[in-house]
N, C-alpha and C positions, 0 to 999 in steps of 0.2 A: 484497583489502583488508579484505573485512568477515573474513573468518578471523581476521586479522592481529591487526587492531584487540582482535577478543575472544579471542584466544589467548596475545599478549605477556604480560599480568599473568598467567597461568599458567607460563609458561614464568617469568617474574619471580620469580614466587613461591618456585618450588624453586630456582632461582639466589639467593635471599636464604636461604633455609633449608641449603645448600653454604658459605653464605659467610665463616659464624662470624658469633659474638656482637658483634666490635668494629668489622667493618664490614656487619654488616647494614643498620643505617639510610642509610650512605652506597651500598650497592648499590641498596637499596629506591629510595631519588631518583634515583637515575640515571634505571631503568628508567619510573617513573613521570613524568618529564620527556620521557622518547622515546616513552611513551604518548599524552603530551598534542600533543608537535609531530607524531608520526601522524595524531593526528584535525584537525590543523591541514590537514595535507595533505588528508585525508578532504575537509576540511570544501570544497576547491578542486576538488575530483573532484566532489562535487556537487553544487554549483556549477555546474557546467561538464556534466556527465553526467545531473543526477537522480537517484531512487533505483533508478532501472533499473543501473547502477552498483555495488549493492551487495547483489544480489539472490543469496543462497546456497541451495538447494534437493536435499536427497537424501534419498533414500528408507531408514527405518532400521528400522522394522519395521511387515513387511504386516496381518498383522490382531491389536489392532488397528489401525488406518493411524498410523501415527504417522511425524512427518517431520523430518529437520533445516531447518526450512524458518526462517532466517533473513533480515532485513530492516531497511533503514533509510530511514524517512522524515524529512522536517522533524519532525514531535514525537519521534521517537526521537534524532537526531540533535542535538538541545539537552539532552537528558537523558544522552546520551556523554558529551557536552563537558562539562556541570557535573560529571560522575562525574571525567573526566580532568584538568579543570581543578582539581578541589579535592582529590587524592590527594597530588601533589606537595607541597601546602600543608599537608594534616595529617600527612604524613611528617616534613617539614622542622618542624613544629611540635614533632616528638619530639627533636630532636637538643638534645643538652647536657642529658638525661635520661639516667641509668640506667635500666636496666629488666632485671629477670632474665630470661635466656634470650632477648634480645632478636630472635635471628635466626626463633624461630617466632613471637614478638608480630609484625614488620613482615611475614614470610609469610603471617601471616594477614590482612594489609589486600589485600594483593596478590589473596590466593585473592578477599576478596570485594568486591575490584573486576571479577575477572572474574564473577561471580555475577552482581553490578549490572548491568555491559556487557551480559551473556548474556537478562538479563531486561527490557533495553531493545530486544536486539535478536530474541525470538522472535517467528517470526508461526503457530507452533506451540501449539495449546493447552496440553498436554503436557508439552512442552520449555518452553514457560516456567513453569510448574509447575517443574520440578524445577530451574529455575535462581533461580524465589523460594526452594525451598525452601533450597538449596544456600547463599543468600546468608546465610539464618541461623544457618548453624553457624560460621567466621569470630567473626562479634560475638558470638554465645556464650560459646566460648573465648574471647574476646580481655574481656569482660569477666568471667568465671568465673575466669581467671588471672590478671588483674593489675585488680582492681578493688578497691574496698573494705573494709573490715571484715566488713560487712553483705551484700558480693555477693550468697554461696550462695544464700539465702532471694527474696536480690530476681531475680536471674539465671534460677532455675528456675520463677518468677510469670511471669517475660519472656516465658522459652520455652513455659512452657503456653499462654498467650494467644494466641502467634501460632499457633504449633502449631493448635491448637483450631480457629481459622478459617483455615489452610490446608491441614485438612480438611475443612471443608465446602466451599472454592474445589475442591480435588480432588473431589468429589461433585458438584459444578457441573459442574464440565467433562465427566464420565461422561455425564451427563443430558446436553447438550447433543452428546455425540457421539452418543449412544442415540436422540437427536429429529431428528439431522440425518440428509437422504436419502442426502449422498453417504457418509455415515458416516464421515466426518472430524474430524480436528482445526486442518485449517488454519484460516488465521484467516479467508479469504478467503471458503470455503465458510460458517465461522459468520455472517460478515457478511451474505453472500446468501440464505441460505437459513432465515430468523426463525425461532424457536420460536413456538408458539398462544400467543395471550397468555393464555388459561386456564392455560398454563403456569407463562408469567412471571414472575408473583406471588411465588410462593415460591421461585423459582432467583433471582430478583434479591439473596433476601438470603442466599442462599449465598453470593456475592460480595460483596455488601455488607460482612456479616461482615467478611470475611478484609480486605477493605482498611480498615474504618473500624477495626479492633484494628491494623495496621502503622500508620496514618497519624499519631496516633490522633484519632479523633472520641469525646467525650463521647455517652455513659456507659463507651464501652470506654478508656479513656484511663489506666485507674487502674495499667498497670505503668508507666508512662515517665517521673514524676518522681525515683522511686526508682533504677530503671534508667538514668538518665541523672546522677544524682547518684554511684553506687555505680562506675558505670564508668570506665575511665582516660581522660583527655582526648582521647586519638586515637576511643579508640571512643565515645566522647557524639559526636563531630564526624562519624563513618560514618553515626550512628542517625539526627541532629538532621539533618546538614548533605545526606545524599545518601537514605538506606534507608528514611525515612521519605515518598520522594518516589517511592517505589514504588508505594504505595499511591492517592496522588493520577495517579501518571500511568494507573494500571490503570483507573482510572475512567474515565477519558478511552478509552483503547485497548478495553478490553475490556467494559464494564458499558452503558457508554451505545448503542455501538451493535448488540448484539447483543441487550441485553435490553429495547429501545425501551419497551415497552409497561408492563414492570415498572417501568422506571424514571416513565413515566407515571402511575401506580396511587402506589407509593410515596415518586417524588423528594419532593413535598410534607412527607412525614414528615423525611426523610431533611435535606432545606436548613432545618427546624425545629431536628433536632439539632445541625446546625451553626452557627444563630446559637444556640443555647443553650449549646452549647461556648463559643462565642465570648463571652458575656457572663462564661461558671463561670469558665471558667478564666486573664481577665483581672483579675476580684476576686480569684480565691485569689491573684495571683501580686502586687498589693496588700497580702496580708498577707505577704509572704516578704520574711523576714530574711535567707538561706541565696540566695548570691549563684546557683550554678547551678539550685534548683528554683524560684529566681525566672526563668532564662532559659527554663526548661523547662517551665513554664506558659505563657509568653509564646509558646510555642512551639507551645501547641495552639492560642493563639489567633489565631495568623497564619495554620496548616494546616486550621482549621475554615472560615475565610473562603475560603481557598480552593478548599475543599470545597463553600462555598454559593455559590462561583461556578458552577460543573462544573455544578452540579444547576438553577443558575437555566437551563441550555438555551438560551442565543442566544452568537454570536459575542464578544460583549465578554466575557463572562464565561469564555467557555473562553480568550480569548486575556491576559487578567489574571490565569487560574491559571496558565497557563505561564509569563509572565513573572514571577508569584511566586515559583512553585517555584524559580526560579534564582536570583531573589533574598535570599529567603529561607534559601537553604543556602549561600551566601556569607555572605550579615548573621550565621547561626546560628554556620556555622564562626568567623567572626570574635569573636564573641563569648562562645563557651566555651571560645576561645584567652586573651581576654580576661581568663577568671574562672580559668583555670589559673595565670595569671602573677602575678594577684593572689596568691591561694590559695597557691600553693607559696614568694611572698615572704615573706608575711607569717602563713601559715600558720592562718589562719581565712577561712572562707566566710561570716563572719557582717558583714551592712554595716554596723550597727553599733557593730562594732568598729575599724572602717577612717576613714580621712578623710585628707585633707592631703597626696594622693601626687601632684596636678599641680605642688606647689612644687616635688617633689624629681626627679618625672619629666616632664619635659615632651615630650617625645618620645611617650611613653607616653598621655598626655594627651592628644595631638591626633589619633591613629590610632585611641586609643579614641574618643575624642567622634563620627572620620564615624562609627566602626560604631553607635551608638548614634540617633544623626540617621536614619540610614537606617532602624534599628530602628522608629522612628515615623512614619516614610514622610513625611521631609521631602522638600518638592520638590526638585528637581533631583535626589536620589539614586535609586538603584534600587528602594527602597521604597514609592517614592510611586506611580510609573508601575502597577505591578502591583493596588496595593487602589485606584488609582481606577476602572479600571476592572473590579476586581471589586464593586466598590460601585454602577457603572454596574451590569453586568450583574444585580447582584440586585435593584437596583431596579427595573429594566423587566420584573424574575419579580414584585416584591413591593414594593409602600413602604417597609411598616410593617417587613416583614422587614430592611430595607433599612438604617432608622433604626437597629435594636437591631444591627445587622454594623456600622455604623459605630462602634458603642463599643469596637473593635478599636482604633483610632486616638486615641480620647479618652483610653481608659482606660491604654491603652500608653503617651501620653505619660506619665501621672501615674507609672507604679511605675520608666519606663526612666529617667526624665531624674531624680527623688528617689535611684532608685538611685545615678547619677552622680555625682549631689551630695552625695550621704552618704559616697560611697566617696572620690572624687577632690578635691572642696573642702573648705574650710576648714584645721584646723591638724591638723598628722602630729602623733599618738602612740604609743605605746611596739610600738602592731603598725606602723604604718610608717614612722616617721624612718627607719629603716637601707633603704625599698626605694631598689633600684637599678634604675636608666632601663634600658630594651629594649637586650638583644644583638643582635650582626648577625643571626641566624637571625631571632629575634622580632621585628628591625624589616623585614627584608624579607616576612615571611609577613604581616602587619599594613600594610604598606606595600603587598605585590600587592592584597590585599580592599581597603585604601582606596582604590586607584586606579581596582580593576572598578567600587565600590559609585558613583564619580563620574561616569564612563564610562558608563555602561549606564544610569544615570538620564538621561545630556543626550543618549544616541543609541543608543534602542532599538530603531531600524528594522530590522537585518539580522534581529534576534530574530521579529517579526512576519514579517518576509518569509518566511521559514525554517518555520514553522509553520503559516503560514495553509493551505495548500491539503491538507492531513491536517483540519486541523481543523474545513476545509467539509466535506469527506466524510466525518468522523465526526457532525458536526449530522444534515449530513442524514439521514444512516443514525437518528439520535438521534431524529429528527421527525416518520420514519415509521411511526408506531405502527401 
């Protein structure tokens, strides 16, 4: 089953790339519908089995030790599911598009869903290493080839960044195989057998690095308004809705419990940058006109919070960034689905210039509005559950930290719910008299995310249950400096 799972979207991928240009996108949803009801089945296998169930292990090469050693627990197995749940939905976001060469655009979602999948499922130093790395060439091309005017310059800013600290994470992981006795890379052995905390200091922010430039965390932040503006809508909704959550879950799996002591020494720096994100980039997003680098600030300032849960160190806070994470790459995807449908009707990003499209769309109106609600983590939606208890958690790290994370909620209502109202109230002129209400593709991709964003706020228990017992035994590991 775990093969299966991370092998289908490759085997997908060249099946969409065979298929021709006019039925690529309908091959592509196929295959990515039979991915998601796979992990449905997954998801009753363990259930029923645990992760003893999903346990892949073979030996690929002896020195140095390097392993196919695959693995799924509860936190990796929510991080599937959101990969698999929201593939189908920016697939089907693409249809009643042109796109040139359309059969290698949707093969490269395919390719890096298995990248995703592969880097949810290592428990291989190494191996996951090259299946981070792997997931970055996908969005590369997929935004170097069908992004905007502006791509090239912002595309190769992308790539150096990330590049840049996923060689210092590859230089991490050497050291750590260089300190460890059984000279490993499993994850297992990392887990048990700690680096000196004279060590740890400076290998903390070798990984540091590499995850706060994917995630991004303020001050590394500065490719992803560009880069998410410049790219085509399918791929802002990989970067925003799943690849940036790579980042946040590496911290959890790999930073906190292996480099306890580091993270000891520096988390204080470290949950600082992250309400200081959190304040920057909910004022820049304040002044934005420019309807997607208005989502795309808003957007560090949901993943910074959830970065200064991970770091505050108790159970609430690691169990409010997972349910963020999920939330969040639902509310994100929904909402740069949102500003495409805008955009491409009326053909300006600028709010404005917009107004008066809930008289003419209503339909459109009300699927926009939950995604928006949830955006500001109204209760009962899925928004809410995740930043209160990230709020919890960094309170019981911090007060004061605690107050200034909150302006995540204050200040998000002001630029989400202005934006709303600029764009959807009041009287249509000469950019939107003529839109026209959602097609069946765009009402069911809008209609699945309103359904989860309502669902998953009034009954987040399976979420919790699913995660907890990974997430005691990474604290602890986390506790024991």
């Amino acid at each position: 089953m775990t093969l299966l799972l991370l092998l289908l979207p490759l085997v997908a991928a060249l099946a969409v790339l065979l298929s021709g240009n006019k039925m690529a996108s309908r091959v592509a949803l196929l295959f990515t519908v039979a991915e998601f009801g796979l992990t449905v089945y997954a998801y009753t296998i363990f259930k029923q089995q645990g992760p003893e169930a999903f346990v892949f292990f073979h030996d690929w090469i002896s020195s140095p030790k390097i392993s196919i050693n695959l693995g799924v627990d509860g936190l990796s197995f929510v991080m599937i599911g959101l990969t698999n749940f929201l593939l189908p939905l920016i697939v089907l976001s693409g249809f009643n598009r042109e796109y040139s060469n359309a059969k290698t655009y949707f093969s490269l979602m395919l390719l890096m869903q298995f990248a995703l999948i592969g880097v949810f499922m290592a428990y291989d130093g190494l191996l996951y290493y090259i299946f981070w790395e792997l997931a970055l060439l996908p969005i590369y091309f997929i935004a170097l080839g069908w992004g905007g005017k502006n791509r090239v310059p912002v595309t190769l800013k992308f790539f150096i960044y990330t590049l840049a600290g996923s060689l210092l994470m590859l230089f991490g992981f050497i050291m750590l195989y260089y300190y460890n006795p059984n000279a490993s890379f499993n994850i297992t052995d990392l887990y048990n057998n700690p680096v000196c905390s004279c060590n740890q200091g400076w290998l903390f922010w070798m990984f540091f690095l590499a995850f706060a430039i994917k995630i991004p965390i303020v001050p590394f932040h500065t490719w992803q308004a560009d880069t998410y503006s410049e790219s085509p809508t399918q791929g802002t909704m990989l970067l925003s809705g799943i690849m940036l959550k790579m980042g946040t879950y590496s911290l959890i799996r790999w930073l906190l419990p292996i480099l306890p002591a580091g993270v000891a020494e520096w988390g204080p720096l470290a949950i600082t940058l992250c309400v200081i994100g959190i304040v920057y980039a909910s004022i820049i997003a304040i002044m934005q006109n420019d309807l997607k680098k208005l989502f795309a600030y808003s957007s560090v300032a949901h993943v910074g919070l959830i970065a200064a849960g991970i770091f505050a160190l108790n159970i609430e806070g690691l169990q409010g960034s997972v349910v963020q994470m999920i939330a969040h790459g639902v509310n994100v995807v929904g909402l740069f689905f949102c500003a495409d449908i805008i955009i491409n009707r009326t053909q300006t990003a600028n709010i404005n210039n917009l107004g008066g499209i809930r008289n003419i769309a209503p339909r459109f109106n009300t699927l926009f509005m939950i995604v928006v609600i949830a955006s500001v983590a109204l209760p009962l939606t899925n928004g809410f559950i995740g930043e209160f208890l990230l709020l919890f958690g960094v309170f019981k790290y911090n007060t004061w930290l605690s107050v200034f994370a909150g302006l995540t909620i204050i200040l998000g209502a002001v630029y989400m719910l202005r934006m709303f109202q600029n764009t959807m109230l009041g009287n249509t002129n000469e950019n939107t008299q003529q839109f026209a209400d959602l097609n069946w593709s765009e009402t069911l991709v809008l209609g699945i995310i309103a359904f989860t964003i309502l669902v998953m706020g009034l009954y987040p228990k399976p979420i919790f249950e699913l995660v907890q017992p990974s997430l005691d035994i990474i604290l602890n590991k986390a506790l024991a400096k």
